[in-house]
N, C-alpha and C positions, 0 to 999 in steps of 0.2 A: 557748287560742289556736286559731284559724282556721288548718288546715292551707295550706300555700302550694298556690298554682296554677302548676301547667308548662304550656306551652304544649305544643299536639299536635305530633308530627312532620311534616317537608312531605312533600306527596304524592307519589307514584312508583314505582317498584319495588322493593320490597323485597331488601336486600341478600343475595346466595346467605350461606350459612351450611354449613359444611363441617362434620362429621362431629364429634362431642364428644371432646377426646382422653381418655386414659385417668387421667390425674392430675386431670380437674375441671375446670381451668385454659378459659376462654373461648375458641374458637378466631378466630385469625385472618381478617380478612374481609379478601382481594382485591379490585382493581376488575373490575368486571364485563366481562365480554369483548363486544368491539362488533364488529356486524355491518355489512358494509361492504357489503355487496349486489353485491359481484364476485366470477364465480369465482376461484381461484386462478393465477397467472399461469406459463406454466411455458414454458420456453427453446424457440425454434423448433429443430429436428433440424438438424442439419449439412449433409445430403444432400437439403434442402427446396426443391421447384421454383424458386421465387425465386434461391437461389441456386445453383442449378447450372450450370455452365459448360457444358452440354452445349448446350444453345439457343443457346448465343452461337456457339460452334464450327460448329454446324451450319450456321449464318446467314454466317459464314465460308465456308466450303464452296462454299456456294452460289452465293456474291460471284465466288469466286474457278475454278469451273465457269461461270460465266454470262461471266466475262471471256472465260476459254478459248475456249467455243465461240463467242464474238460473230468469233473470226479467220475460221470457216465464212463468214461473211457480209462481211466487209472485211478490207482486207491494209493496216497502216501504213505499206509503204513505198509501196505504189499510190497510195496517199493523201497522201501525201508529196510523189510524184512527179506528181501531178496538181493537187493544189492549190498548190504552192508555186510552181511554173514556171512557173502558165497562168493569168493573170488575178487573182492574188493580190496586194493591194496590200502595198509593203515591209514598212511597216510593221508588217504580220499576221503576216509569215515565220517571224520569230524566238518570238514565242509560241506559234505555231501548230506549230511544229513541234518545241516542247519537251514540249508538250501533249499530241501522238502521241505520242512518244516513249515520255513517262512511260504513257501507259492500254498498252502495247505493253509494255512491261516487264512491267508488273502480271501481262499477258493472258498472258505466257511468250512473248510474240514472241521469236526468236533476238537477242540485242544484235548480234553481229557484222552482221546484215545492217540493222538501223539506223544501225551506222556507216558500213557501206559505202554508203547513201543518203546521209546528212548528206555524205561527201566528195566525192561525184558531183552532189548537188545545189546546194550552201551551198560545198565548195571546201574547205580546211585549216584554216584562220583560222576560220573562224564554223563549220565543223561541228563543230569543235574543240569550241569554246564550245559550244555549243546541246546535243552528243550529252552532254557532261558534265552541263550543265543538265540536261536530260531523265532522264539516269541518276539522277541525286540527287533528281528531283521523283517519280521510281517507285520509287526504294529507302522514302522515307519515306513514300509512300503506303501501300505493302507492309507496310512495318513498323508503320506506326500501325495500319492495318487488325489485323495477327497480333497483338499485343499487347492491343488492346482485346476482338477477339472472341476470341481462340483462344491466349492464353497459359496460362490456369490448365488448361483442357484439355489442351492440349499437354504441361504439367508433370505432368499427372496418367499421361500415357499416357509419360515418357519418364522414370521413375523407374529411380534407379540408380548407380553409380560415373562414370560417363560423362558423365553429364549434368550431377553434383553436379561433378567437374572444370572444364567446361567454365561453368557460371555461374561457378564461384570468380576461373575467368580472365579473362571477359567483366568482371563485376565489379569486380574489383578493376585490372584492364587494358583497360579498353573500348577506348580510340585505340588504341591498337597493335595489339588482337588484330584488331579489325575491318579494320585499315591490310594487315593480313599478308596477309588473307584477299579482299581486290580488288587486292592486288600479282602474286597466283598465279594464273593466269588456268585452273587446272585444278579450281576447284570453283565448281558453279552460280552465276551472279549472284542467282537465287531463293530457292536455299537456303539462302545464307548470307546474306537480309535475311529468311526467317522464323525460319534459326536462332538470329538475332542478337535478334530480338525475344521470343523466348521465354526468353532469358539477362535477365541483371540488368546488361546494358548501358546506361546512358542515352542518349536520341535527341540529344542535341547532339555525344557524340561519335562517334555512329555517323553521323550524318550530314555532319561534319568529314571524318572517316575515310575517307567513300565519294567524298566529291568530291575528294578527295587522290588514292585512291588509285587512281580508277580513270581519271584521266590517261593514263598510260604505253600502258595497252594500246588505250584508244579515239584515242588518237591514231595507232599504228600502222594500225588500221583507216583512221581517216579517211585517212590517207597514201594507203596504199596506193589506193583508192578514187579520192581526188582527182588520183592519178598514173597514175590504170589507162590514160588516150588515150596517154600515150607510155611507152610499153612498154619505151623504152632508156634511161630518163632516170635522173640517181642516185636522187630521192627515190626511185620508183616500186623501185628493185633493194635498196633500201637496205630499206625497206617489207616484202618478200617475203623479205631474209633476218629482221627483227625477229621475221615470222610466223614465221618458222620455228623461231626460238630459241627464241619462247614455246609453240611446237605440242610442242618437245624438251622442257623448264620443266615443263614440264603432262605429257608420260611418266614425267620423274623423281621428282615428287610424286605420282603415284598409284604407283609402285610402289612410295614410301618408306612409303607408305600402307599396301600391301597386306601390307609385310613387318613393320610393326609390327604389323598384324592376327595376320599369323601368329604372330610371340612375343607376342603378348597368349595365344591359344589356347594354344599350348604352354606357357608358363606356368601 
């Protein structure tokens, strides 16, 4: 008989063939390793331009240097006092002068002497309203501004006991701690809307917080201010002592301040 015919094998690359074992035995054939024509793909570094917080903080900085010195060249209560009393239609008063307000905040304008404009120009009632307004539209600028460019910076340069406290209370307390902190009229309105935005406070209640809480004391201002023509009247005496309770308020918290400082060190 006529041996069978096989058919040839199909064409291609011949399969690797590994090394013969020692018993005889066929060795196993893998599939062949496929080349993908990419290098290998390997994790960007931690500390890589893209993401370094340092450009953004910087770019902060500069925002907030650039506000700074724009006061060399305009005064917000000049501008207050010239646009809002001279040829200003009503209507524009009250935004226009929420508007100062708030880029004067940002810029580090004094607050106290925005109130004492809003009660001298706008009166009780509406400086009232408006220096509040205004306060709360330059806290959340401030704070949106320090959060987007200059939180993780910030966290990086404020590493420590101190800090880790004060996010766990922000945190976990944001309305109250931020409520406590525009009740006491003895620590910066600046400092405590970039230190509040560097914590794990959220902006709804920091900005609930600030227009609560910073009532009491810009209304003394505006008082005082809208009463300053008559010099013997109750509001205006009543006004001059509030200042003064809160000038007392603001001694007693910086020296509950200083003296915790001290048992912190001695300890």
């Amino acid at each position: 008989m006529p041996a069978p015919v096989t058919s040839p094998p199909p064409p291609g690359p011949a399969p690797a063939v590994g090394p013969a074992p020692a018993d005889g035995t066929a060795p196993e054939q893998g599939p062949a390793p496929v080349d993908t024509g990419s290098p290998t793909s390997t994790a960007a570094p931690a500390d890589s331009p893209a993401r370094s917080p340092w450009p953004r903080f910087a770019l902060l900085v500069a925002i907030l240097g650039a506000a700074a010195g724009s006061l060399l060249l305009w005064s917000p209560t000049a501008l207050l006092d010239g646009g809002l009393s001279h040829g200003m239609p009503w209507y524009w008063r009250g935004p226009l002068f929420a508007a100062v307000y708030a880029v004067g905040t940002v810029a580090f304008f004094p607050r106290p002497a925005l109130n004492a404009a809003a009660g001298l120009l706008l009166g009780l009632q509406e400086g009232l309203l408006l220096s509040v307004l205004g306060t709360t539209l330059g806290a959340a600028a401030a704070f949106g501004l320090a959060r987007w460019l200059g939180q993780d910076a910030l966290r990086r340069l404020l590493r420590g006991r101190v800090l880790v406290a004060l996010d766990r209370r922000f945190t976990d307390q944001g309305f109250r701690s931020v409520l406590l902190l525009r009740l006491f009229p003895g620590l910066p309105f600046q400092a405590a809307n970039y230190g509040a935005a560097v914590s794990g406070v959220r902006f709804g209640s920091f900005i609930g917080a600030t227009a609560l809480g910073v009532i009491p004391v810009t209304a003394v201002y505006v008082a005082a201010a809208a009463t300053a023509r008559e010099p013997g009247s109750t509001g205006f005496l009543l006004s001059i002592g509030a200042l003064g309770l809160l000038g007392l308020a603001t001694l007693v918290q910086v020296g509950r301040a200083a003296a915790r400082r001290r048992r912190t060190v001695t300890d």
